[in-house]
C-alpha positions as CSV (number, residue, x, y, z in Angstrom):
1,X,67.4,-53.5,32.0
2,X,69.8,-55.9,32.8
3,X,71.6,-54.8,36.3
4,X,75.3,-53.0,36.1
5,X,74.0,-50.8,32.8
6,X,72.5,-48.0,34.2
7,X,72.8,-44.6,31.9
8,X,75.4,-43.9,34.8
9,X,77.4,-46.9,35.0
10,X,77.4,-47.1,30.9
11,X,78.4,-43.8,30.4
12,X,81.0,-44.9,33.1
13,X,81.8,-48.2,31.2
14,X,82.3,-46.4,27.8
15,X,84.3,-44.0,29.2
16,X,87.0,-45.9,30.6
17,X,86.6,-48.3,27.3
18,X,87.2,-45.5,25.2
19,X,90.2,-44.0,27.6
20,X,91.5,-47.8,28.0
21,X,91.5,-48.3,24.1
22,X,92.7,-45.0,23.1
23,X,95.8,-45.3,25.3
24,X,96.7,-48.3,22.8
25,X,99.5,-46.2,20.7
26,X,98.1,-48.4,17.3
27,X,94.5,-46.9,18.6
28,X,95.4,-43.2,19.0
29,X,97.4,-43.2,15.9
30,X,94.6,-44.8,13.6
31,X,92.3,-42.1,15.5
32,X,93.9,-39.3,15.6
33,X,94.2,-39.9,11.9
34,X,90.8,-41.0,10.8
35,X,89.5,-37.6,12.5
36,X,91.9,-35.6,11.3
37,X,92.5,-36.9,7.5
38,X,88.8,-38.3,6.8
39,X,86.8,-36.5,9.6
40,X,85.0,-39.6,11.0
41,X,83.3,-39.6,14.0
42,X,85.7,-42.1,16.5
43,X,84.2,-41.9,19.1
44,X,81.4,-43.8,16.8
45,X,83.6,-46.4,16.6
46,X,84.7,-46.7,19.7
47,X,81.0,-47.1,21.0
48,X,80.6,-50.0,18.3
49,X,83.8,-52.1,19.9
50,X,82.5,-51.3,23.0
51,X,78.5,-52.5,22.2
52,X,80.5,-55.7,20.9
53,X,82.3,-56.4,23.9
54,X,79.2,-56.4,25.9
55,X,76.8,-58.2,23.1
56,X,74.9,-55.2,22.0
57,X,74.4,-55.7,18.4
58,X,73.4,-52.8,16.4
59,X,71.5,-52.3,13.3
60,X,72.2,-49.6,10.7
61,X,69.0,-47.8,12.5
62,X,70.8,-47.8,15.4
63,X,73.7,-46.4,13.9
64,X,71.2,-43.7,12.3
65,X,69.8,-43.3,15.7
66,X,72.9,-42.5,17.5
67,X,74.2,-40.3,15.1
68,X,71.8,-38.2,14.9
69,X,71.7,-38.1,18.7
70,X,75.3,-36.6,18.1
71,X,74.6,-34.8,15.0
72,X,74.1,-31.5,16.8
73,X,76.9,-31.4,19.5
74,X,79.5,-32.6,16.7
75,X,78.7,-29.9,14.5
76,X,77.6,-26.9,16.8
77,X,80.5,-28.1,18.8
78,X,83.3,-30.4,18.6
79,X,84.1,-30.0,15.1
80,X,84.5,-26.1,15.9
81,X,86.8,-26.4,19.1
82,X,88.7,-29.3,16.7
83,X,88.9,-26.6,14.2
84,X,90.3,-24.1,16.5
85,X,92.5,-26.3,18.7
86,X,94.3,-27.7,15.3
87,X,94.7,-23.9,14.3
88,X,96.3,-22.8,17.3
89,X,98.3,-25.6,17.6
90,X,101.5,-24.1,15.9
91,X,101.2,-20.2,17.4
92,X,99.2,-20.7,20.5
93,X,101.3,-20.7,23.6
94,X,101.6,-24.5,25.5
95,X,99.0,-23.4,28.1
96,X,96.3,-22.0,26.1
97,X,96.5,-24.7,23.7
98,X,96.2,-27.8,26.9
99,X,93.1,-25.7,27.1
100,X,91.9,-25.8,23.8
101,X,92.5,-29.8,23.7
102,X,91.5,-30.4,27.4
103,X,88.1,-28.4,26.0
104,X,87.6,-30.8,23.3
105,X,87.9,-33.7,25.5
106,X,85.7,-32.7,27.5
107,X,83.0,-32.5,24.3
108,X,84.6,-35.8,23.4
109,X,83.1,-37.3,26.6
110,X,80.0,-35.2,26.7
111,X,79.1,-37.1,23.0
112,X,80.1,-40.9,24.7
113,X,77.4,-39.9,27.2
114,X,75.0,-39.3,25.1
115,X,75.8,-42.4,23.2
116,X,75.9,-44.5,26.7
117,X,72.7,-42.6,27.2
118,X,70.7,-44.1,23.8
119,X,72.8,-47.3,24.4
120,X,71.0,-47.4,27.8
121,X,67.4,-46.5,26.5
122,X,67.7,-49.8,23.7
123,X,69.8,-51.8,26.0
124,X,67.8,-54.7,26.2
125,X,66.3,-54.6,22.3
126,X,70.1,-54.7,21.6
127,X,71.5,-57.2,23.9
128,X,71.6,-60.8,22.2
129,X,72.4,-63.1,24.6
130,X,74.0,-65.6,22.3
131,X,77.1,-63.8,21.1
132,X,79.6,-66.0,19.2
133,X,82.9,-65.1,17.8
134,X,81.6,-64.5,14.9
135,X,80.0,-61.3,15.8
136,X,82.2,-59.8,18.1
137,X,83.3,-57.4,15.3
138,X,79.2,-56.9,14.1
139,X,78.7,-53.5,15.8
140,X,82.0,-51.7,13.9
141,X,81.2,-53.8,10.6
142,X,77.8,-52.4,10.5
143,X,78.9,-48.7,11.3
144,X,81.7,-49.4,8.1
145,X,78.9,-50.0,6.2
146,X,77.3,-46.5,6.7
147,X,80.2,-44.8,6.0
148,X,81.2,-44.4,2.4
149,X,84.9,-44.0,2.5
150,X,87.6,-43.7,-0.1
151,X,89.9,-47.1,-0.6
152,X,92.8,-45.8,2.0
153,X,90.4,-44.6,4.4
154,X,88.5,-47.9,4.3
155,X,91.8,-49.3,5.3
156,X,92.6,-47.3,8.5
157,X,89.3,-48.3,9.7
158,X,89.3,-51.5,9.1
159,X,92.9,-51.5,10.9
160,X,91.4,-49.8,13.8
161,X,88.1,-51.8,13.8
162,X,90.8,-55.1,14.7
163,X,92.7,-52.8,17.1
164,X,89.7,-52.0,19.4
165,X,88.7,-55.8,19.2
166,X,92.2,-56.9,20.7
């Protein structure tokens, strides 16, 4: 494995990727609704901009592979504490629900670092060391490809697919 990509200092990288993208207002709007309107996993995508950024290229078995490294976490987990934060929202008091969103964060970077963590494993299988310009979207376009999505859905992630590739 190529030095600097450690499980540690991936799950380290994606993290502040996803943190540095997500603080983009066009990012967090196209997230927040592409979870909440079409339930997609974004933090997914925001693994696939991040593999392109550092020439990982992915395959659609790697996006099988990671998903169903998530599959379990996302269901037994984040999509419950979603559930309940977005049900609170409106009656719980402002404490309880910082709690409730702080809470799925915390899940939110508990899935990266499992993604950072199969990243790591297929790291050098997935790093092409000839990356042109014509690929630096590959990783998203792929992922777009798994997912079968309505007409206006397809839209919002195509529009967030250019946003994390600024």
């Amino acid at each position: 494995m190529k030095e600097g990509f450690s499980k540690e200092n991936l799950t380290d990288a994606l993290w502040r990727y996803a943190l540095a993208r997500y603080g983009q207002p066009e990012v967090a709007e196209l997230c927040l609704a592409l979870q909440t309107q079409f339930g997609q996993d974004v933090n997914m995508l925001l693994a696939a901009g991040f593999s392109d950024l550092k020439g990982m290229v992915w395959s659609t078995a790697t996006v099988a592979r990671l998903r169903k490294a998530c599959a379990e976490l996302r269901q037994s987990y984040i999509l419950p504490m979603r559930a309940m934060r977005v049900a609170a929202k409106a009656q719980a008091p402002d404490r309880a629900y910082q709690a409730l969103k702080d809470a799925e964060l915390a899940l939110e970077q508990w899935q990266l670092s499992i993604l950072a963590e199969k990243l790591s494993e297929e790291y050098a299988s997935l790093l092409k060391a000839d990356v042109s310009n014509d690929m630096k979207q590959h990783n998203s376009n792929i992922l777009l490809c798994a997912i079968s999505a309505e007409a206006a859905e397809r839209d919002q992630l195509l529009a967030l697919v250019a946003a994390l590739n600024l």
